[in-house]
C-alpha positions as CSV (number, residue, x, y, z in Angstrom):
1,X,87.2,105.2,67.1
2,X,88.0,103.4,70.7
3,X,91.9,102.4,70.7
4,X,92.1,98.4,69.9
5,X,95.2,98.6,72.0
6,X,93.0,99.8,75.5
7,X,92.3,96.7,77.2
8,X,90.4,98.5,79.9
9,X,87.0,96.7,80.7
10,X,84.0,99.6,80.3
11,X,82.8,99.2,83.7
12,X,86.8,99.9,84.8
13,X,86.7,103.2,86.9
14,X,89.8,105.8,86.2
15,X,91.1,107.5,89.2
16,X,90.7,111.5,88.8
17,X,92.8,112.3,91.9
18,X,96.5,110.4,90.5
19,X,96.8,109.0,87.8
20,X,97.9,105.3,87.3
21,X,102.4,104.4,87.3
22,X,103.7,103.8,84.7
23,X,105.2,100.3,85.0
24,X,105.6,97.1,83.3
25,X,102.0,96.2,82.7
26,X,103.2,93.0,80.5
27,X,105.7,92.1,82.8
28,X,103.0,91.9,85.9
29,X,100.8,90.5,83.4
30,X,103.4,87.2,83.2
31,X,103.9,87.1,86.8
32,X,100.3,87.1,87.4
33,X,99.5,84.3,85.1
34,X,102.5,82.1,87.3
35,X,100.5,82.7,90.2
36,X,97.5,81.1,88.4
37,X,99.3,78.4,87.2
38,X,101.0,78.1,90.4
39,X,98.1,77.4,92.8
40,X,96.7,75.1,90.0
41,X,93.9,77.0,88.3
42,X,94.2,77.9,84.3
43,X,94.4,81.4,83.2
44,X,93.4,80.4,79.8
45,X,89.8,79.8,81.0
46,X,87.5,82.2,80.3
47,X,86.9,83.8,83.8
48,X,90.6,84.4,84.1
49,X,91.6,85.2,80.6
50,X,91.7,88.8,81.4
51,X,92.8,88.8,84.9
52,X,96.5,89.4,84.6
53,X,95.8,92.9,82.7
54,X,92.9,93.4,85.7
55,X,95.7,93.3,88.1
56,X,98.4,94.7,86.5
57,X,96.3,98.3,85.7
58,X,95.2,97.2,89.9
59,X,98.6,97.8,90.6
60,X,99.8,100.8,88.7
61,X,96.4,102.7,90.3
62,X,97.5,101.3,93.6
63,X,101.6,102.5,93.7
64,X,100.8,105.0,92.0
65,X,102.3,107.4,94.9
66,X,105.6,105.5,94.0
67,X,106.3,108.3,91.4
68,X,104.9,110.9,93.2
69,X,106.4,113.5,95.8
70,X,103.8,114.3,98.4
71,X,105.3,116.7,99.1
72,X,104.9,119.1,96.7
73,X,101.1,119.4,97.7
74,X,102.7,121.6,100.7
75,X,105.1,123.7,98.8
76,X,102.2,126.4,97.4
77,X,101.2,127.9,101.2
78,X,99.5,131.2,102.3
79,X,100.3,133.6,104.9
80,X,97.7,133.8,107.9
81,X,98.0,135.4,111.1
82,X,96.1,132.1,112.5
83,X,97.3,130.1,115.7
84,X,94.8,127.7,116.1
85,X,94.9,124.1,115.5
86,X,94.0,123.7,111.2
87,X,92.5,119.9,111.6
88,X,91.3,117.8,108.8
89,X,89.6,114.9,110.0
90,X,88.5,111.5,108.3
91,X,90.1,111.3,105.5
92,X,89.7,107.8,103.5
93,X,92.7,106.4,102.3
94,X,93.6,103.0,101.0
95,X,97.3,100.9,100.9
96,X,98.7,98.0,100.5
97,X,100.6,95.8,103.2
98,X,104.2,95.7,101.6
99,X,104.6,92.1,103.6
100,X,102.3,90.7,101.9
101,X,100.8,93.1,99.1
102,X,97.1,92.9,100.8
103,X,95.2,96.1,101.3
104,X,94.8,97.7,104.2
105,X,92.1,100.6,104.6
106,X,91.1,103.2,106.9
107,X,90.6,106.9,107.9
108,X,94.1,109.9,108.4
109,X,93.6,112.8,111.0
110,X,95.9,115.0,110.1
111,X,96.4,118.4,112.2
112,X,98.8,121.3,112.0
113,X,99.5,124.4,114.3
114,X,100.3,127.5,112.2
115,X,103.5,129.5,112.8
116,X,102.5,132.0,109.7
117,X,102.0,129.3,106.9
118,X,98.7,127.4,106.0
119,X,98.1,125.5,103.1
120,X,94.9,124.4,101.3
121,X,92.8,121.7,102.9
122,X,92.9,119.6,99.8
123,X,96.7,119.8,99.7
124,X,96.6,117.8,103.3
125,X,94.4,114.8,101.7
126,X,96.5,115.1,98.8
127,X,99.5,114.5,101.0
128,X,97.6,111.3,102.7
129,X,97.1,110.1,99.4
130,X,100.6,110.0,98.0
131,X,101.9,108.4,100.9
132,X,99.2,105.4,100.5
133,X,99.7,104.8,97.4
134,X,102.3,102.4,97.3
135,X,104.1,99.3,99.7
136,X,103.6,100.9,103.0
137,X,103.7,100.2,106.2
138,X,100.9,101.9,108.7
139,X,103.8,103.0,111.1
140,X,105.9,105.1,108.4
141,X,102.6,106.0,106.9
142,X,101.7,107.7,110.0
143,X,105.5,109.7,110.5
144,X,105.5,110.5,106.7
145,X,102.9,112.7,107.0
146,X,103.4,114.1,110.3
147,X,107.1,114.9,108.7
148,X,106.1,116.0,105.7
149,X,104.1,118.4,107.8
150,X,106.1,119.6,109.9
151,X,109.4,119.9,107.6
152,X,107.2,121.8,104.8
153,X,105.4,124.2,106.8
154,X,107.6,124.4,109.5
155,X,104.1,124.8,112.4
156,X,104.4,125.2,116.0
157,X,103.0,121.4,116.0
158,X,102.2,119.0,113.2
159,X,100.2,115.3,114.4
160,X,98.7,113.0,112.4
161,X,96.6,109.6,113.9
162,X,95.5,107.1,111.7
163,X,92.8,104.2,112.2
164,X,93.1,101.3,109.9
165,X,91.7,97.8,109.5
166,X,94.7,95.2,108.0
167,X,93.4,92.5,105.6
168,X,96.3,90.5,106.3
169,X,95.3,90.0,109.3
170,X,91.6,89.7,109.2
171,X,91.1,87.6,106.4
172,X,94.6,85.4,106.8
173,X,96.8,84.3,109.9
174,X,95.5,85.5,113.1
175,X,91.8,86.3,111.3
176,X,91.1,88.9,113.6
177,X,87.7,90.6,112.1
178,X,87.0,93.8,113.5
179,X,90.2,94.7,115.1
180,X,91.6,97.9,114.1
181,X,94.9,99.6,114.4
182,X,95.8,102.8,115.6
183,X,98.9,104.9,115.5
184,X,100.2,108.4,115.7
185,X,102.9,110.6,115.1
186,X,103.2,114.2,117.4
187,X,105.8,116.9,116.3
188,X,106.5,120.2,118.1
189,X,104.0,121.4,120.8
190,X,101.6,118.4,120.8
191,X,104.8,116.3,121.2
192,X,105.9,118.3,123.9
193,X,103.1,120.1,125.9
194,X,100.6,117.9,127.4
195,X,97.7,120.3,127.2
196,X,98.5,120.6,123.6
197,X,98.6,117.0,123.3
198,X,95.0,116.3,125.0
199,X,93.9,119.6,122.8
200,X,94.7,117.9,119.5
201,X,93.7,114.2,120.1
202,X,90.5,115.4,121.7
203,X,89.9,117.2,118.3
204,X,90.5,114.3,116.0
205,X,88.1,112.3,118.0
206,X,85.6,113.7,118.7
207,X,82.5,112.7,118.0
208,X,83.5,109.0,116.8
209,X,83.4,107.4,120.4
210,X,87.0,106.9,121.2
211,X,88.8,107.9,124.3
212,X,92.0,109.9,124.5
């Protein structure tokens, strides 16, 4: 028998990697329908008559890292006699702006030089993923992880770039379309030692085009 209390539209898709916060749904829901009424539509018509609960649930999937510690992805580690770079490239991550709660997307490099300790690759886009999940900034995104990193395993070098297109910028204020930003965060060898430095970044992109 399907639970008259489940508001969820069929076509709704459930996250498998985290699953949703638990916050106020009905409190959201209220806020939501001021906004409506604010800019001067009616969330009583039939288009909108679900739409608080829409974003609400929107929400709790999207801060859902809010109650999560990332770093307990790196606390279960393995011991390798490896010392070369462990890179995991590419990996797709979305978060909001916390200025003004619009999404911003893009792609986490995330690298690691091993001093005895390696951890699962999963565990490293696990990590990206808790970090993303909720009011972030792309700057702390970036030295989260590199610190989390670096702090957990305790590597010779930790780095982690990230590429990301903002849609408050591209679709309000300056309306830049196709910009992307870029930042990074180096710890240990590839902060200090240049070659190590060129090593890394070279590593993260190549093949996509970019120059380091």
């Amino acid at each position: 028998m399907p639970n008259p209390r489940d508001t969820r539209d069929a076509s709704d898709a459930i996250p498998a990697d985290m699953p949703p916060a638990d916050v106020d749904l009905a409190r959201i829901e209220r806020a939501v329908r001021e906004i409506l009424l604010a800019v001067g539509e009616n969330p009583d018509r039939e288009g909108l008559l679900k739409t608080p609960n829409r974003v609400a649930r929107a929400y709790a999937e999207l801060m859902a890292g809010l109650q999560d510690d990332p770093r307990r992805h790196l606390k279960t580690v393995f011991r390798e006699r490896y010392d070369e770079i462990v890179l995991l490239r590419d990996i797709e991550f979305h978060s909001l702006c916390e200025h003004h709660l619009l999404p911003f997307t893009g792609r986490a490099h995330v690298a690691y030089l091993p001093d005895g300790k390696v951890v699962g690759l999963s565990k490293l886009a696990r990590l990206v993923e808790g970090y993303a999940r909720r009011p972030q900034v792309q700057e702390r995104l970036t030295t989260q992880i590199a610190d989390a990193l670096n702090e957990e395993l305790n590597p010779i070098g930790a780095a982690c770039v990230i590429e990301a297109v903002h849609t408050c910028m591209t679709i309000r204020g300056a309306k830049k379309h196709g910009s992307t930003m870029v930042t990074s965060a180096l710890r240990g060898i590839f902060k200090e030692n240049p070659s190590s430095r060129s090593e890394v970044l070279a590593l993260m992109h190549y093949g996509n085009g970019l120059k380091v």
